[in-house]
C-alpha positions as CSV (number, residue, x, y, z in Angstrom):
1,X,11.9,-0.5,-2.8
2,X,9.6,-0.6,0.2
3,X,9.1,-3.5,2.5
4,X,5.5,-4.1,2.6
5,X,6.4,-6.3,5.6
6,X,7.7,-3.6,7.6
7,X,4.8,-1.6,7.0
8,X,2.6,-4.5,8.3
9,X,4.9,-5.9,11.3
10,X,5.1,-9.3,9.5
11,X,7.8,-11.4,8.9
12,X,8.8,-12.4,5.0
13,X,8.1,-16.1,5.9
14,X,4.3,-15.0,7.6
15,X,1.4,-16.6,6.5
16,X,-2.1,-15.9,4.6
17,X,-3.7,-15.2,7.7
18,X,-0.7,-13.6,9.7
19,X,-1.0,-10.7,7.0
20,X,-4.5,-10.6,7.3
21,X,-4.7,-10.1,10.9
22,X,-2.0,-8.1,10.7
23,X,-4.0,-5.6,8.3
24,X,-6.5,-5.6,10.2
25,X,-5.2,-4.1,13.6
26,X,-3.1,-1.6,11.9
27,X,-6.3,-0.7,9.5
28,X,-8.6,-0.2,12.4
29,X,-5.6,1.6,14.3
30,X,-5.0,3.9,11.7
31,X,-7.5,4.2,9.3
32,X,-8.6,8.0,8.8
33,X,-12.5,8.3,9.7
34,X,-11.3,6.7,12.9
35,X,-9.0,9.7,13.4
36,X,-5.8,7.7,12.5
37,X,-3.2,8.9,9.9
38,X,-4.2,9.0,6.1
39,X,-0.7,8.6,4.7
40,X,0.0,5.5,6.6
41,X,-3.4,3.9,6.0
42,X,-2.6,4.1,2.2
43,X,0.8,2.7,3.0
44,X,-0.8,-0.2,4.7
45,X,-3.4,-0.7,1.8
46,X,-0.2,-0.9,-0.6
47,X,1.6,-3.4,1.2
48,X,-1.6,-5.6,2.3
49,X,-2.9,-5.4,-1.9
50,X,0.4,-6.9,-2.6
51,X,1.0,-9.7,0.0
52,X,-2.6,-11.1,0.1
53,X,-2.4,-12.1,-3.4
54,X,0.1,-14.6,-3.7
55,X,1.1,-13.8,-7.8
56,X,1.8,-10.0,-6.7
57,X,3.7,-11.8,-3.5
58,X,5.4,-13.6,-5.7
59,X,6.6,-11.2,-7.9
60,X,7.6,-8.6,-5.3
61,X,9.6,-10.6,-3.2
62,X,11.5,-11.7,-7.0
63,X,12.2,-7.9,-7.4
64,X,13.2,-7.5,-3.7
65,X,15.4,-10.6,-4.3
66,X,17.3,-9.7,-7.9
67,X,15.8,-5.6,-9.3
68,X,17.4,-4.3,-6.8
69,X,21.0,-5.8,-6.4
70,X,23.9,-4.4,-8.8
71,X,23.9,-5.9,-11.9
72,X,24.2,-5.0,-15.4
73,X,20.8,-2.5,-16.0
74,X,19.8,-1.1,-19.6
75,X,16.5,0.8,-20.1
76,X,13.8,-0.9,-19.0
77,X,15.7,-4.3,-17.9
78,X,15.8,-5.5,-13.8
79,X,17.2,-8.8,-14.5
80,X,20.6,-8.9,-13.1
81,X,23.7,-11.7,-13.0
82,X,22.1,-13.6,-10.1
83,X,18.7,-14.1,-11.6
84,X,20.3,-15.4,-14.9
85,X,22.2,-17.7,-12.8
86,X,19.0,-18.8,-11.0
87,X,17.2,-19.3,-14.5
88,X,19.6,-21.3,-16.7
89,X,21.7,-23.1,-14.2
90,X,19.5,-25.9,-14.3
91,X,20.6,-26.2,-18.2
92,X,24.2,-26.4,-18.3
93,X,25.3,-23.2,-18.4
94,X,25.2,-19.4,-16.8
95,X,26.0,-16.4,-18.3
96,X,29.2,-14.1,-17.4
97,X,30.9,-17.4,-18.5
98,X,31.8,-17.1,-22.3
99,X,27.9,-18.2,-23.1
100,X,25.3,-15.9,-25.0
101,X,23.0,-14.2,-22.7
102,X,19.7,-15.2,-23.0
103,X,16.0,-13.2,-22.9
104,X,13.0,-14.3,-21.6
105,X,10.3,-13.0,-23.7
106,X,6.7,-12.4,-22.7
107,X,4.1,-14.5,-24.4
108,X,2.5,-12.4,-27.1
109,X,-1.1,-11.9,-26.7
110,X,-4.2,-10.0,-28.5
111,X,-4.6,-6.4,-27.8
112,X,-6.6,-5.3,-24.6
113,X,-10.1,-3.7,-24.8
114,X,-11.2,-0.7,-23.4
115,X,-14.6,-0.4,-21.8
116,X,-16.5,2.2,-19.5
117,X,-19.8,1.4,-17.4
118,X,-22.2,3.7,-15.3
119,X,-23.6,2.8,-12.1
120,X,-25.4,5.0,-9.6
121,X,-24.1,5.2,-6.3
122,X,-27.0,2.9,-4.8
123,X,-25.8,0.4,-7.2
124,X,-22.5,0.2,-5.8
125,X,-23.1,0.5,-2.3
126,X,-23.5,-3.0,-2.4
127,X,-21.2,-5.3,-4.5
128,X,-22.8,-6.1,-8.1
129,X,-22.4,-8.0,-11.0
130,X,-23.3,-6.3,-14.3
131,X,-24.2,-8.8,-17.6
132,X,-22.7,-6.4,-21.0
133,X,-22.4,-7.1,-24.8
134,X,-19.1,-6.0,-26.1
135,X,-17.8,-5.5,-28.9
136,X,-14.5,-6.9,-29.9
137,X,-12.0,-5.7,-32.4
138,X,-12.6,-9.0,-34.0
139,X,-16.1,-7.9,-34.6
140,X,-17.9,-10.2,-32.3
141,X,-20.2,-9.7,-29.8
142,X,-19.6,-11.3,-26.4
143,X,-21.9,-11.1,-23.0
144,X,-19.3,-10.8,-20.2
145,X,-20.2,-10.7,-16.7
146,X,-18.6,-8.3,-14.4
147,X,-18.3,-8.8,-10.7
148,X,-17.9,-4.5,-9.3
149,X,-16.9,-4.3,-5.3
150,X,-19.1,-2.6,-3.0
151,X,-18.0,0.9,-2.5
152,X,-15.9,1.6,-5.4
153,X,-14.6,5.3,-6.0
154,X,-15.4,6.8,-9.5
155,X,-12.7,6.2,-12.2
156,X,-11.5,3.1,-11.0
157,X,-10.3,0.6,-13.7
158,X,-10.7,-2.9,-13.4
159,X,-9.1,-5.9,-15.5
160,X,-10.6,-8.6,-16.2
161,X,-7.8,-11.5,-17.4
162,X,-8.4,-13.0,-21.1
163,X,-11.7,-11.4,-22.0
164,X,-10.0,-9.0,-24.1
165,X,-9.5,-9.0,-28.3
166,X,-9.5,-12.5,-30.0
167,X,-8.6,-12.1,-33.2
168,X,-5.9,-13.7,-34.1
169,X,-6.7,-17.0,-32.8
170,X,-2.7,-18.1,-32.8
171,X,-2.2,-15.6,-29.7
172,X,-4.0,-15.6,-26.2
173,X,-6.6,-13.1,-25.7
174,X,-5.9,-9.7,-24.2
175,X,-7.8,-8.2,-21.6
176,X,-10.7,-6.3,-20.9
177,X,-10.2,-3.1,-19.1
178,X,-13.6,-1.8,-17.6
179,X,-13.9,2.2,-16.0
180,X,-16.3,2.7,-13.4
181,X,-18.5,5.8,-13.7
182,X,-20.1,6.7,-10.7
183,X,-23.4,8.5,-11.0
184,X,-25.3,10.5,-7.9
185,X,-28.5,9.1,-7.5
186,X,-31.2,8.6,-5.0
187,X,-31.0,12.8,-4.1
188,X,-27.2,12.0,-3.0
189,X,-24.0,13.2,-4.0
190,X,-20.3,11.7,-2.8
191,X,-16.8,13.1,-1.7
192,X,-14.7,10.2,-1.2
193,X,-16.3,7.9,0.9
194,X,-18.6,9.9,2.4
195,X,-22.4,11.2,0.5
196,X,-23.6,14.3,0.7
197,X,-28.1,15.6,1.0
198,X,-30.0,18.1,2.3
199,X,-33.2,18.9,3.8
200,X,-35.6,21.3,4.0
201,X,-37.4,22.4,7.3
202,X,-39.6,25.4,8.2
203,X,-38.1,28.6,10.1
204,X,-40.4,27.6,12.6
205,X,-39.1,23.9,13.3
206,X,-35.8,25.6,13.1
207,X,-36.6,27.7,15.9
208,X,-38.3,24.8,18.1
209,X,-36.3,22.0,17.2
210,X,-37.6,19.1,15.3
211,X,-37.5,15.5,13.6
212,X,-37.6,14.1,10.2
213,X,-36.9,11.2,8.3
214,X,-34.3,9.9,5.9
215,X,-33.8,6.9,3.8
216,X,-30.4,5.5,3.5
217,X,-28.9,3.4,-0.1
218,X,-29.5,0.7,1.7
219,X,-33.3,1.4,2.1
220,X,-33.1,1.7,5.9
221,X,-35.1,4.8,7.2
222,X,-33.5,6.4,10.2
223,X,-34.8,9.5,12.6
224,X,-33.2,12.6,12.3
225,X,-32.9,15.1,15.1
226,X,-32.4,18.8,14.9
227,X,-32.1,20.9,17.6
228,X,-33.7,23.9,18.0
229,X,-32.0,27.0,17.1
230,X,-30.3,25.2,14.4
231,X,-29.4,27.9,11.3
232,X,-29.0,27.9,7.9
233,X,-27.0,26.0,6.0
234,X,-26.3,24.0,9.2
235,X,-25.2,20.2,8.7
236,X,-26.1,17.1,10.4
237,X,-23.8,13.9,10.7
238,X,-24.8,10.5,11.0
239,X,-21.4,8.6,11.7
240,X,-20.9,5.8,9.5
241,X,-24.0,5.8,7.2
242,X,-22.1,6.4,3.9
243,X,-20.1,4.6,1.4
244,X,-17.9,1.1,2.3
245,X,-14.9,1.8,2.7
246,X,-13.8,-2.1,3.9
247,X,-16.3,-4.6,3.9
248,X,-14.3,-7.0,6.4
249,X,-13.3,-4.2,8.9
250,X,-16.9,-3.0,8.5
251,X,-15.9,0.8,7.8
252,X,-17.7,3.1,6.1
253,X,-17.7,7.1,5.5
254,X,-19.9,9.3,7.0
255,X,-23.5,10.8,5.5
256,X,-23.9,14.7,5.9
257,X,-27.5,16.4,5.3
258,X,-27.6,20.2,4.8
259,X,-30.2,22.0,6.6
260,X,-32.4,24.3,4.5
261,X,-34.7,26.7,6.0
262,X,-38.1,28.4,4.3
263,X,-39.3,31.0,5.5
264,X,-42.6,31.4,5.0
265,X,-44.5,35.1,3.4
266,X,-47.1,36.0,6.4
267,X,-50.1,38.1,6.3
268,X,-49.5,41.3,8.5
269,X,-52.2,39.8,10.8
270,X,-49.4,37.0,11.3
271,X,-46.8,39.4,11.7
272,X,-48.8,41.4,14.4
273,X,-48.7,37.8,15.9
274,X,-45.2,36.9,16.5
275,X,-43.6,40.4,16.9
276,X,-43.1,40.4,20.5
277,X,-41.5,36.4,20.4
């Protein structure tokens, strides 16, 4: 099993905001559109996912502790002799010591529900909430609201605890899993984190050089140079203008325009014109 607290440089006993800092030097160190390496930047994302939430902490340091010691495994099982010991010693007894081994079962619940939503990629540049009716298994409808991080890659799933099935009203209610569709919009189109346009410019600004406009997701406008000579299919980078990558760290992905040239049909009198440039 890994040691997420290896990978961040913290030790087991370290604190909320130990791991936080932690994550955030080695993010900004190695994250990739800073020229760091990818592979460890995911590694660091694993371990930070895990520690920063102190349920998941919880239950990896119990499998560091007990699934991976020797013990007596079938199929699916991680329990061992220790954790048994751990778990009924407070009631009299232990097993390994002429007593029944005993099973702790998880609580049954209703079943989870399935769900997929569309949003355009201007929609989740920011973070957004989305109001739905679904429809349960039970046959009611039930308005949920949905809070979607900014910058989230298409396909992801999300689960949102107890808003799942209710129909049998003796068990909890399942889940709701929600997929995340995300739709080019606003003339852009995304690769990972970073979005994708193009442009269209005369032969003749091509040759000079020129300036033009372009509107981010965010609704900012920002100037656009293009130096002369430029050809086609050329691309321009604007560092930083595309998706969120970490809201905290303030990273994002990179915007790339393609450069499209027209050229223009000219009179022979025009041609006569510009034959000896």
């Amino acid at each position: 099993m890994k040691n997420f607290y290896d990978t961040l440089g913290v030790a087991e006993t370290a604190s909320e905001k130990e791991i936080k800092n932690a994550f955030k030097a080695l993010a900004k160190k190695y994250h990739p559109d800073q020229g760091g390496d990818e592979n460890k930047f995911k590694e660091i994302n694993e371990a930070y996912d895990t520690l920063k939430n102190s349920e998941k902490r919880q239950e990896y340091d119990a499998m560091r502790k007990y699934g991976t010691r020797g013990g007596n495994r079938q199929g699916n099982e991680f329990f061992t002799e220790d954790i048994f010991q751990d778990f009924f010693s407070g009631f009299g007894f232990a097993p390994g010591r002429g007593h029944t081994r005993v099973y702790k079962e998880r609580p049954r619940v209703n079943q989870s529900v399935n769900i997929r939503i569309s949003l355009s990629i201007k929609e989740v540049y920011h973070a957004c909430e989305k109001t739905i009716s679904v429809r349960l298994p039970s046959g009611r409808d039930e308005i949920v609201h949905l809070k979607i991080p900014a910058g989230v890659q298409n396909g992801s799933v999300f689960k949102y605890k107890g808003l799942g099935d209710d129909t049998d009203r003796n068990l909890g209610r399942g889940d709701l899993l929600c997929t995340v569709q995300v739709l080019d919009s606003d003339g852009y189109t995304r690769k990972g984190n970073d979005i994708y346009t193009d442009k269209t410019i005369s032969c003749f600004d091509a040759i000079r050089g020129t300036e033009f406009k372009v509107k981010t997701l965010d609704d900012r406008i920002l100037n656009v140079k293009v130096p002369a000579g430029t050809q086609p299919n050329s691309t321009v980078m604007l560092k930083s203008q595309g998706m969120p990558v970490h809201d905290a760290l303030n990273i994002k992905g990179n915007m790339y325009i393609k450069i499209n040239i027209s050229i223009p049909e000219l009179s022979a009198k025009d041609l006569e014109k510009i034959k000896d440039l």
